[in-house]
Backbone of each chain as nested JSON, in Angstrom:
{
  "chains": [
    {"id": "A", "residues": [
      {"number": 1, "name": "UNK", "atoms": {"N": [0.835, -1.211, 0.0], "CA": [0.0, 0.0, 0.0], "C": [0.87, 1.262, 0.0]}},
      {"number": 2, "name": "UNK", "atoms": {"N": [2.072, 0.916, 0.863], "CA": [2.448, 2.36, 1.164], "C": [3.263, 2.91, -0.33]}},
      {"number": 3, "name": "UNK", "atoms": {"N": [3.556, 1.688, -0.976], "CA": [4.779, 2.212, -1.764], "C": [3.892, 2.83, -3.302]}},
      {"number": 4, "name": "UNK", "atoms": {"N": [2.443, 2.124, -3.25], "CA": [1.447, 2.444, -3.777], "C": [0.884, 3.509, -4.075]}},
      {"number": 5, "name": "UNK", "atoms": {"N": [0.557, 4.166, -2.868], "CA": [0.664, 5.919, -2.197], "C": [1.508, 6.552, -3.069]}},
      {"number": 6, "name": "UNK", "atoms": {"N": [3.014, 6.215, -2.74], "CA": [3.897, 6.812, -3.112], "C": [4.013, 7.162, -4.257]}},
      {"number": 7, "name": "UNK", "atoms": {"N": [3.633, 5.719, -5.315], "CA": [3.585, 6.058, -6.538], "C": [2.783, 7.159, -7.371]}},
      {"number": 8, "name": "UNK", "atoms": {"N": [1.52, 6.719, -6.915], "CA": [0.548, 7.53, -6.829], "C": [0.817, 9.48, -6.851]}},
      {"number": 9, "name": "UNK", "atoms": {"N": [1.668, 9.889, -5.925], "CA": [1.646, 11.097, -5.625], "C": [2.799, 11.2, -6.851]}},
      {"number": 10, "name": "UNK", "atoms": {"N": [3.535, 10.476, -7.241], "CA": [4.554, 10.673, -8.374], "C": [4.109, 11.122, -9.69]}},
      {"number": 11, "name": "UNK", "atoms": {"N": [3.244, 9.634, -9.771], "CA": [2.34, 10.046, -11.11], "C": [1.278, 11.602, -11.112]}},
      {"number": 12, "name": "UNK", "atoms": {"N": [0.391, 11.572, -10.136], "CA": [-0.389, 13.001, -9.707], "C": [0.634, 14.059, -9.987]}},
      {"number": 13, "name": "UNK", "atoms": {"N": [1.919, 14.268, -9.579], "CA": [2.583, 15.21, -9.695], "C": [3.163, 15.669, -10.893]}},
      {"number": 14, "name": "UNK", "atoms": {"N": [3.383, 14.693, -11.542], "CA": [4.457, 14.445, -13.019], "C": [3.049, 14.887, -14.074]}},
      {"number": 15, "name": "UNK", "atoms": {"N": [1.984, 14.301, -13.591], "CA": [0.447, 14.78, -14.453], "C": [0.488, 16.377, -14.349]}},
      {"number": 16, "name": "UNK", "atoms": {"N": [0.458, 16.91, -13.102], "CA": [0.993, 18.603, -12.995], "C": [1.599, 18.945, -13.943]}},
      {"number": 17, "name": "UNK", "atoms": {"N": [2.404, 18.818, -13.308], "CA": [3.947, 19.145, -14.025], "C": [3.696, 19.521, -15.707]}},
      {"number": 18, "name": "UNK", "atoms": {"N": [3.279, 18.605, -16.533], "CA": [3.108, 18.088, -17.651], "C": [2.322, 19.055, -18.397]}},
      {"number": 19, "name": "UNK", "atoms": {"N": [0.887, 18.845, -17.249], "CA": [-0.226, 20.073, -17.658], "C": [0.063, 21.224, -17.937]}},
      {"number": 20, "name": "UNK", "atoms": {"N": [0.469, 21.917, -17.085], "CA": [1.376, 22.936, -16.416], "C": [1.808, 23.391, -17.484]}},
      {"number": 21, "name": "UNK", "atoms": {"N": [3.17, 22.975, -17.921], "CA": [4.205, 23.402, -18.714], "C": [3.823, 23.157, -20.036]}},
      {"number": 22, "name": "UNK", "atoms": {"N": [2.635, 22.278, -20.637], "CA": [1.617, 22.279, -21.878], "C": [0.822, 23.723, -22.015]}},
      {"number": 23, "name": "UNK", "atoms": {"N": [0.588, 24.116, -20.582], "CA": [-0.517, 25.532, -20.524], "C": [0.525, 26.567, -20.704]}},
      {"number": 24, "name": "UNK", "atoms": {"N": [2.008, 26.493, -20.743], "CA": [2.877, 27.809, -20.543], "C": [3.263, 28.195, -19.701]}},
      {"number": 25, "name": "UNK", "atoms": {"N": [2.628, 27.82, -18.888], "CA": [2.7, 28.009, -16.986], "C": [4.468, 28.031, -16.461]}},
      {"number": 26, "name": "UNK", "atoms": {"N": [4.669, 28.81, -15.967], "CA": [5.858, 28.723, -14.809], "C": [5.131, 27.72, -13.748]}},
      {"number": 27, "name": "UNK", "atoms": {"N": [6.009, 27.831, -12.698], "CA": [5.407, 27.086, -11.434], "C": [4.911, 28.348, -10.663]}},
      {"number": 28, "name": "UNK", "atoms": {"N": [5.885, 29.831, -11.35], "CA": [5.252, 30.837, -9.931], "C": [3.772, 31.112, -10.832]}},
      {"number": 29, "name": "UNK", "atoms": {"N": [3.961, 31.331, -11.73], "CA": [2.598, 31.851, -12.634], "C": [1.199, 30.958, -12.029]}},
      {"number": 30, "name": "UNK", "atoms": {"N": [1.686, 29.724, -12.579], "CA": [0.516, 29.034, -11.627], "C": [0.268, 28.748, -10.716]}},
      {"number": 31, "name": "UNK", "atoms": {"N": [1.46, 28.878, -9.584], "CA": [0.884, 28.754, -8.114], "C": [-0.36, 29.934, -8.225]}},
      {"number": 32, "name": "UNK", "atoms": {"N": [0.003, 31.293, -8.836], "CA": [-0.955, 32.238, -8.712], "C": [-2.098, 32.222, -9.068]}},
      {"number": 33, "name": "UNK", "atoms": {"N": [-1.859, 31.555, -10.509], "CA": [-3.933, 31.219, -10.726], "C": [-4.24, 30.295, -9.422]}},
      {"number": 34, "name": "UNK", "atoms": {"N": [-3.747, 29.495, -9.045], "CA": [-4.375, 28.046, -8.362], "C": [-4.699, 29.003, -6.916]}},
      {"number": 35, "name": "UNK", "atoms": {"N": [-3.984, 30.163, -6.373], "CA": [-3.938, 30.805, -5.297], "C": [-3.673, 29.93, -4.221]}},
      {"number": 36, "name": "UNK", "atoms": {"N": [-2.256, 29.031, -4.759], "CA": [-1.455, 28.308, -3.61], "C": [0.163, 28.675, -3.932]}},
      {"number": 37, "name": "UNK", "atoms": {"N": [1.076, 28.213, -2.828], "CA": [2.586, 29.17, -3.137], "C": [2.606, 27.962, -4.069]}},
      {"number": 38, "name": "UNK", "atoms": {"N": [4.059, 29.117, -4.178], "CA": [4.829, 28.274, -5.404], "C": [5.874, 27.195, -4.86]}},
      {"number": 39, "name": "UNK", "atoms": {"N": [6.365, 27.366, -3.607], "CA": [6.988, 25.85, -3.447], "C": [5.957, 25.04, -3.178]}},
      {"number": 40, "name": "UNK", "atoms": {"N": [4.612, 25.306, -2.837], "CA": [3.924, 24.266, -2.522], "C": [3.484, 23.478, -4.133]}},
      {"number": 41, "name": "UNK", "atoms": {"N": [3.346, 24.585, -4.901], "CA": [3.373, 23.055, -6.461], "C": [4.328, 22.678, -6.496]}},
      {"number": 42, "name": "UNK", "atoms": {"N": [5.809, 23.267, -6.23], "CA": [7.042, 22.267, -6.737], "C": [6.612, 21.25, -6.112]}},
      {"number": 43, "name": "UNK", "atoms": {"N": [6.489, 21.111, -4.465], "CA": [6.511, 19.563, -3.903], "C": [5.452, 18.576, -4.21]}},
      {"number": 44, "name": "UNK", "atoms": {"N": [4.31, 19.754, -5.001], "CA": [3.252, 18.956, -5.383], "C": [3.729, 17.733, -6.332]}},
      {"number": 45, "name": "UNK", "atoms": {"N": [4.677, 18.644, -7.625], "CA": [4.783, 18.002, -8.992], "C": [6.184, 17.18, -8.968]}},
      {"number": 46, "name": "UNK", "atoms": {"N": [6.765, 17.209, -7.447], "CA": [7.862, 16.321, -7.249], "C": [7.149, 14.751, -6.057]}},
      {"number": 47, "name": "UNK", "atoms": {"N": [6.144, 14.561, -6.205], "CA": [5.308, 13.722, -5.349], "C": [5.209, 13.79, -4.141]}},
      {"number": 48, "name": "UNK", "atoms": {"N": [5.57, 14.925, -3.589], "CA": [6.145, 14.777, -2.349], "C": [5.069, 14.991, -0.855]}},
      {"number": 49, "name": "UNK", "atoms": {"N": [3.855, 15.635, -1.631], "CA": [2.875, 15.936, -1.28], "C": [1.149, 15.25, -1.106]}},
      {"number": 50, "name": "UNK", "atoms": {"N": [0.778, 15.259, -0.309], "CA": [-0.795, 14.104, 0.123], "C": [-1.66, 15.587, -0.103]}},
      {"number": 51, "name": "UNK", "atoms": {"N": [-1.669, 15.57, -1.146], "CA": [-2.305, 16.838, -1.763], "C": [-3.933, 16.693, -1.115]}},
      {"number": 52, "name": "UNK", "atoms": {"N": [-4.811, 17.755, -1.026], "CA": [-5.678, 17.352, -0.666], "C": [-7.192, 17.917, -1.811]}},
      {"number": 53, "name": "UNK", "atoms": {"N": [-8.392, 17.147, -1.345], "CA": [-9.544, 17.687, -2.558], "C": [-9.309, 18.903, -2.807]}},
      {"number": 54, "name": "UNK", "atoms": {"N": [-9.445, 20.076, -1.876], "CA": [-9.763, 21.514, -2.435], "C": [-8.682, 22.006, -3.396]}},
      {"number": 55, "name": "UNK", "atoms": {"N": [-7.293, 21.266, -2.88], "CA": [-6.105, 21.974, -3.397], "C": [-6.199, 21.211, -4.89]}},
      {"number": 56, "name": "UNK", "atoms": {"N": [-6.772, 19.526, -5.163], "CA": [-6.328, 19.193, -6.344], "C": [-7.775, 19.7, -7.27]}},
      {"number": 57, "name": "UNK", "atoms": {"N": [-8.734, 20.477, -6.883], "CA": [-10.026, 21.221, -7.454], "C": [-9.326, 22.658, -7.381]}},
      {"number": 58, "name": "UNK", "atoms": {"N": [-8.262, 23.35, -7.255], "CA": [-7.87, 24.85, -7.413], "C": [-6.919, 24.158, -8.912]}},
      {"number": 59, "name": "UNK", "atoms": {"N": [-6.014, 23.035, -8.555], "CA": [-5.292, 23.216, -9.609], "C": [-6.351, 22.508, -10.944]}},
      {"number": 60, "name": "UNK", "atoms": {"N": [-7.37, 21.927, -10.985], "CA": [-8.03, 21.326, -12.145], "C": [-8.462, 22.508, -12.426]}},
      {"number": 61, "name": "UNK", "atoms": {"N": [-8.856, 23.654, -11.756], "CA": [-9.986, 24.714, -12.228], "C": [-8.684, 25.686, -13.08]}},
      {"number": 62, "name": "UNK", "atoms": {"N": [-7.553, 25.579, -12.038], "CA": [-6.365, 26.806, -12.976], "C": [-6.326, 26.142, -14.364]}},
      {"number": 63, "name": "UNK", "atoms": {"N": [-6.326, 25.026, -14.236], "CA": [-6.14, 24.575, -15.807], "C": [-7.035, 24.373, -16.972]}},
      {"number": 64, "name": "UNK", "atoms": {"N": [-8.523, 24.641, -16.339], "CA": [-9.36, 24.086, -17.289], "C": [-10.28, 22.97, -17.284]}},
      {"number": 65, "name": "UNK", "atoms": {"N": [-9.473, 21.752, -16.736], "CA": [-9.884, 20.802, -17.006], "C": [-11.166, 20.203, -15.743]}},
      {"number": 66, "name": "UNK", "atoms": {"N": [-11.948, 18.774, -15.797], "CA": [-12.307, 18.452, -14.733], "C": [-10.978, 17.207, -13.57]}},
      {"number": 67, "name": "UNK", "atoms": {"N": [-11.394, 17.323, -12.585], "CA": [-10.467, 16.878, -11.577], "C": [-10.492, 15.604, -11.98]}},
      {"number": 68, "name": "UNK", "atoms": {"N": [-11.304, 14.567, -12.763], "CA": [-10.922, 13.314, -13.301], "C": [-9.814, 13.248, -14.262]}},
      {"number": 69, "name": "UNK", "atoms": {"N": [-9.786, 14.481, -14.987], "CA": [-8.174, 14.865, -15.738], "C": [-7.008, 14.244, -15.502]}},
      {"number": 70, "name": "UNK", "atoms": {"N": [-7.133, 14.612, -13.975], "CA": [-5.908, 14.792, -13.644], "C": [-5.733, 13.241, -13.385]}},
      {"number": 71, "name": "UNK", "atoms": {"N": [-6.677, 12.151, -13.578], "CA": [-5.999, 10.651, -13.298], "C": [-6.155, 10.106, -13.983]}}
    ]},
    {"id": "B", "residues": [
      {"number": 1, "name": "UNK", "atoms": {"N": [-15.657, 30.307, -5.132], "CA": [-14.439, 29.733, -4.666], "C": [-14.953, 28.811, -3.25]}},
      {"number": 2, "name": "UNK", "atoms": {"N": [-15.009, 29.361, -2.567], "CA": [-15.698, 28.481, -1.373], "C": [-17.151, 27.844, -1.457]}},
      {"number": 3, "name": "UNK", "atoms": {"N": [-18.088, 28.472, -2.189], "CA": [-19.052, 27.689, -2.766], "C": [-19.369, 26.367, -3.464]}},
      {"number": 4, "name": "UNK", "atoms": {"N": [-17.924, 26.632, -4.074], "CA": [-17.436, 25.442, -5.346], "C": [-17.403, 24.212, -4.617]}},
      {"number": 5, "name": "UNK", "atoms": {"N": [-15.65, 24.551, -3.843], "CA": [-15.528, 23.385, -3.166], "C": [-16.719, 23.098, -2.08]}},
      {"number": 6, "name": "UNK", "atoms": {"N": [-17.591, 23.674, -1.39], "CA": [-18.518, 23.143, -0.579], "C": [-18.947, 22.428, -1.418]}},
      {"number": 7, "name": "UNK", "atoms": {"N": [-19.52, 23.11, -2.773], "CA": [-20.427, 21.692, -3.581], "C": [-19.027, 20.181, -3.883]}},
      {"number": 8, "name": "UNK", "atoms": {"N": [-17.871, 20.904, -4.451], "CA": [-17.337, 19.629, -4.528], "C": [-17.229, 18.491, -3.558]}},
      {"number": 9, "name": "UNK", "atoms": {"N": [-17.198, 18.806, -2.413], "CA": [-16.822, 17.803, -1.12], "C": [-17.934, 16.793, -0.605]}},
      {"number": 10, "name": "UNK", "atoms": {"N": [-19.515, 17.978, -1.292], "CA": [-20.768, 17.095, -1.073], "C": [-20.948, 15.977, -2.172]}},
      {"number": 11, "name": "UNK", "atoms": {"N": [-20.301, 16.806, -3.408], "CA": [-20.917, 15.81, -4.573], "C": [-19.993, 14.728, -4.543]}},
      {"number": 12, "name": "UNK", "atoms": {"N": [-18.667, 14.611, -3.935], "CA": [-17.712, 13.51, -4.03], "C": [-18.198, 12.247, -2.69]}},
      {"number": 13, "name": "UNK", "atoms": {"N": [-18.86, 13.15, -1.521], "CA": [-19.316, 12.363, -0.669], "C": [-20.113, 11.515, -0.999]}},
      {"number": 14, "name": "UNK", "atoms": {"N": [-21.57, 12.454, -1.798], "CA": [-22.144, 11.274, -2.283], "C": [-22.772, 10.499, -3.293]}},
      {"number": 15, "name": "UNK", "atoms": {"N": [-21.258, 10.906, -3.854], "CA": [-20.408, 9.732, -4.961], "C": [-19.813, 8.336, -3.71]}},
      {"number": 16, "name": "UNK", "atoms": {"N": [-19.375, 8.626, -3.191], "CA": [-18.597, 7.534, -2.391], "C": [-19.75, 6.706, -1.487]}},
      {"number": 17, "name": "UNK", "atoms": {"N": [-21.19, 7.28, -0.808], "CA": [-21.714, 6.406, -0.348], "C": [-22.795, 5.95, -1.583]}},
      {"number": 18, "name": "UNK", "atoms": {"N": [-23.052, 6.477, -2.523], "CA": [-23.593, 5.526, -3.518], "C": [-22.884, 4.272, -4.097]}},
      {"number": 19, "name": "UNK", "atoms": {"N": [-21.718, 4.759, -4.285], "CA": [-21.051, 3.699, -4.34], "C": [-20.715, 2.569, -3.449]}},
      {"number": 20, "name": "UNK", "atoms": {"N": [-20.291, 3.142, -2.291], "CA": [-20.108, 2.026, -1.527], "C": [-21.792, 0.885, -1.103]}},
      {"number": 21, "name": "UNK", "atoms": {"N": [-22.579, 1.651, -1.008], "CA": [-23.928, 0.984, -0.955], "C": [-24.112, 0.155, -1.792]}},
      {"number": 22, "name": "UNK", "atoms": {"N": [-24.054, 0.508, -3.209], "CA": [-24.13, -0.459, -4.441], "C": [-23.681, -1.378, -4.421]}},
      {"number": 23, "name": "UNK", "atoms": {"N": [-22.398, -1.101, -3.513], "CA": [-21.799, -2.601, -3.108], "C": [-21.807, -3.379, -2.053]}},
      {"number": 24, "name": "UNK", "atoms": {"N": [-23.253, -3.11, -1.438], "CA": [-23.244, -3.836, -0.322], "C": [-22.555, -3.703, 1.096]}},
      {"number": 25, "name": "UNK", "atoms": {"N": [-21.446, -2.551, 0.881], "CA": [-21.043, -2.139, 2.282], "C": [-22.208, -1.561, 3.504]}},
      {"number": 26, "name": "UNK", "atoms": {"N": [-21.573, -1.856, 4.588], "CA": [-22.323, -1.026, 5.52], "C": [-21.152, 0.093, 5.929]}},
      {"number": 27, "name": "UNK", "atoms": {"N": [-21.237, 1.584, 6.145], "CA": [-20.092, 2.273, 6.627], "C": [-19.006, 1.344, 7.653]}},
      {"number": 28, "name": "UNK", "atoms": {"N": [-19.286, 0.9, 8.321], "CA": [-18.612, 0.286, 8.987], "C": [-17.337, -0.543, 8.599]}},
      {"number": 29, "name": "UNK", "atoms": {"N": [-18.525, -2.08, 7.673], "CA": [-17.624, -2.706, 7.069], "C": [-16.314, -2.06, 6.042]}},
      {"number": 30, "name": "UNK", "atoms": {"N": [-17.267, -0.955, 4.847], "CA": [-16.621, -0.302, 4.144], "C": [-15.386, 0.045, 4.722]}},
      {"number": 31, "name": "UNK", "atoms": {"N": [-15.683, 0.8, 5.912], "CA": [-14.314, 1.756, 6.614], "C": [-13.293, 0.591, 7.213]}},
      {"number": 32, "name": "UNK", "atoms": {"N": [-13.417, -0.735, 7.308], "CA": [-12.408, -1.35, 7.624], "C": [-11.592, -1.713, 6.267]}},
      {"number": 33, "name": "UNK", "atoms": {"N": [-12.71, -2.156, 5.186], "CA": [-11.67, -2.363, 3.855], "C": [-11.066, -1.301, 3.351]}},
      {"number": 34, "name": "UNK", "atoms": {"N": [-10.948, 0.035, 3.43], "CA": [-10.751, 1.123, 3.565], "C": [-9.127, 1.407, 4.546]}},
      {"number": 35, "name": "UNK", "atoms": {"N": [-8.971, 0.717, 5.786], "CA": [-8.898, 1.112, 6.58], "C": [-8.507, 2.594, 7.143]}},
      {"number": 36, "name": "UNK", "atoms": {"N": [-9.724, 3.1, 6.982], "CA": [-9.737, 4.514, 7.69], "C": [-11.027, 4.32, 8.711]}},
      {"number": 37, "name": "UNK", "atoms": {"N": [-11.323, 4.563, 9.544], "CA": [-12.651, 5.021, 10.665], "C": [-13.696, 5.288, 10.27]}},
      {"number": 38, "name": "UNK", "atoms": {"N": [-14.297, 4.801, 10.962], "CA": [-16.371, 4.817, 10.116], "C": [-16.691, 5.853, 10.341]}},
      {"number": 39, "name": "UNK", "atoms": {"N": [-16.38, 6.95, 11.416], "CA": [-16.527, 8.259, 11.355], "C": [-16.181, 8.636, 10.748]}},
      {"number": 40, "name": "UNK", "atoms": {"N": [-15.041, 8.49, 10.114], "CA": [-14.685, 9.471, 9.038], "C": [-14.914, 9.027, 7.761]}},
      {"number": 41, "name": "UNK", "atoms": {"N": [-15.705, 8.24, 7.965], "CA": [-16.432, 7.3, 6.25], "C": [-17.295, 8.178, 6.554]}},
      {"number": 42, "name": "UNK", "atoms": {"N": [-18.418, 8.559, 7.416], "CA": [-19.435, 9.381, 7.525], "C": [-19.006, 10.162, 7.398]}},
      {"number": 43, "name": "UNK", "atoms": {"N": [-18.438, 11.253, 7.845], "CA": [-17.873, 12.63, 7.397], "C": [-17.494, 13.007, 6.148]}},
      {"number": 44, "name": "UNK", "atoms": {"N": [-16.922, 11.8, 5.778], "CA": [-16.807, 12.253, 3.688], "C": [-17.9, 12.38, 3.58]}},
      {"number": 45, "name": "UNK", "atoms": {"N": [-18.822, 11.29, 3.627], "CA": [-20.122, 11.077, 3.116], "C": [-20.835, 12.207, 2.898]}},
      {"number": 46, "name": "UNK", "atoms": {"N": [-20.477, 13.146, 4.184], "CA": [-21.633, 14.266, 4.747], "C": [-21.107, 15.436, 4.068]}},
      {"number": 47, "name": "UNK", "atoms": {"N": [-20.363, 15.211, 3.531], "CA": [-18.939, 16.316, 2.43], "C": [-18.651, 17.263, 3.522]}},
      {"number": 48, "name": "UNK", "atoms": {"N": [-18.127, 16.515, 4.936], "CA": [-17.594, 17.405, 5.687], "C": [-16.028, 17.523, 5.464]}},
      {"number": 49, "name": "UNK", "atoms": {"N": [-15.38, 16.735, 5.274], "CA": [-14.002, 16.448, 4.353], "C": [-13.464, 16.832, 3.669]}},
      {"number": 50, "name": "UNK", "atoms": {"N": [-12.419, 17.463, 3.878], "CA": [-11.327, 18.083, 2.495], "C": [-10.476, 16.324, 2.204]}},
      {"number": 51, "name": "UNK", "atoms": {"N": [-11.168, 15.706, 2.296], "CA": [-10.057, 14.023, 2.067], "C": [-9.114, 14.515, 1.335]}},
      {"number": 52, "name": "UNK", "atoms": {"N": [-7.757, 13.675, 1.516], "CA": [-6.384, 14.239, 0.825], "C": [-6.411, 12.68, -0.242]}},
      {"number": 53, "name": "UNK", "atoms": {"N": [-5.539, 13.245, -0.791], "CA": [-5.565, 11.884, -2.056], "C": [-4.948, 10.506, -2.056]}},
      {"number": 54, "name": "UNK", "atoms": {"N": [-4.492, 10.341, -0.563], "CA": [-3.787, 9.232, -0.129], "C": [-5.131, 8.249, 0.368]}},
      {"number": 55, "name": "UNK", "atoms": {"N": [-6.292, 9.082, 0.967], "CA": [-7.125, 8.597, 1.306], "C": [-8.391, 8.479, -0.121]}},
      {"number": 56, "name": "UNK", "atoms": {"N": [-8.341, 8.767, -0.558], "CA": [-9.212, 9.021, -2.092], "C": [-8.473, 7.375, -2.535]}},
      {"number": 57, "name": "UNK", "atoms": {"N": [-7.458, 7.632, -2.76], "CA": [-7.016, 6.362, -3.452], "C": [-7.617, 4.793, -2.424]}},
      {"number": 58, "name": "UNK", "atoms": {"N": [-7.593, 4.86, -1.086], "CA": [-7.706, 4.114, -0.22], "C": [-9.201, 3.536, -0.801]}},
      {"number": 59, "name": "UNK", "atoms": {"N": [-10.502, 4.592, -0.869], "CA": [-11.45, 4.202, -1.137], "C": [-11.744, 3.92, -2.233]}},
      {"number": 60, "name": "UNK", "atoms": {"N": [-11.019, 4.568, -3.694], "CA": [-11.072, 3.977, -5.086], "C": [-10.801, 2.403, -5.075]}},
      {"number": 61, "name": "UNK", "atoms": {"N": [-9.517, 1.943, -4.121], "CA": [-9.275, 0.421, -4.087], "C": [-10.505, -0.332, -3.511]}},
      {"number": 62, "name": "UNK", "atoms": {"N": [-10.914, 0.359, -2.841], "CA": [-11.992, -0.494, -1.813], "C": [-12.728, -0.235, -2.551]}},
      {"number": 63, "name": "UNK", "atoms": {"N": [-13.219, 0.215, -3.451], "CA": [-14.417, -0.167, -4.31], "C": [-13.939, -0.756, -5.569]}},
      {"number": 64, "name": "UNK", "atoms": {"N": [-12.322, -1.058, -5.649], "CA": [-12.563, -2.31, -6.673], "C": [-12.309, -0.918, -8.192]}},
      {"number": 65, "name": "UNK", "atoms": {"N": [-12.088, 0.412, -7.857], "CA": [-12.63, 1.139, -8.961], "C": [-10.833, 2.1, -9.356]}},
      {"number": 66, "name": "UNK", "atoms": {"N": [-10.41, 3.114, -10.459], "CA": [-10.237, 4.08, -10.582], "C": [-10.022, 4.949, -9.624]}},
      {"number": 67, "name": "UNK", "atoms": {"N": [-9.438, 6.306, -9.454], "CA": [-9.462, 7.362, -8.86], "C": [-10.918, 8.339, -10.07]}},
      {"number": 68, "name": "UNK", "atoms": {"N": [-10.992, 8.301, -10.908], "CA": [-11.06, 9.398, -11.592], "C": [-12.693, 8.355, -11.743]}},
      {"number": 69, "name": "UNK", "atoms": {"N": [-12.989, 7.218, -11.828], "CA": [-14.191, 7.338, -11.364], "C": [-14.954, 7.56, -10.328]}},
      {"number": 70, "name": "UNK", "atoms": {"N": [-14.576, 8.156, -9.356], "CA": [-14.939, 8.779, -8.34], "C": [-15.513, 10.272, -8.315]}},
      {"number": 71, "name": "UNK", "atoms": {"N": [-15.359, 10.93, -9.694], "CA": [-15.108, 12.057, -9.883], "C": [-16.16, 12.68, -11.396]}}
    ]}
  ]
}
């Protein structure tokens, strides 16, 4: 399970990441649409983070997409 | 912005007890295959929950399903 998790937040993050830098996005640019900091997406899009609903519904909405997108 | 996610947290809640019902869980049982707390199986339910995605994934397994069909 745990290493499962882990993966999990890798892939979620690297999906960021991906989006992100497809939209043009810096990491500071879009921490600002998402209205979260900007080291908090780096650790997002480096897995490092147990991101939570509201925060992964700020970054689906900065981007456009719906929050099933993002998996 | 806060409207949103209030609706998101209700409509994911109950996404998760339709689902889990469909399958015959009782909160209880559910929250042990889960293993997270039947209170806090009720509290998603009730979209009192910002659930983080370590726990999202917990209940996608326990229903056998996706993350992104949850969503």
């Amino acid at each position: 399970m745990d290493r499962e998790l882990e993966a999990l937040k890798k892939t979620f993050g690297a999906q960021v990441r991906d989006l992100r830098q497809a939209q043009g996005y810096s990491q500071e640019s879009f921490a600002e649409v998402c209205e979260l900091h900007r080291t908090y997406i780096g650790a997002i899009e480096r897995g490092e983070r147990n991101v939570s609903l509201e925060n992964i519904f700020k970054i689906a909405k900065a981007l456009g997409l719906k929050i099933s997108d993002l998996f």
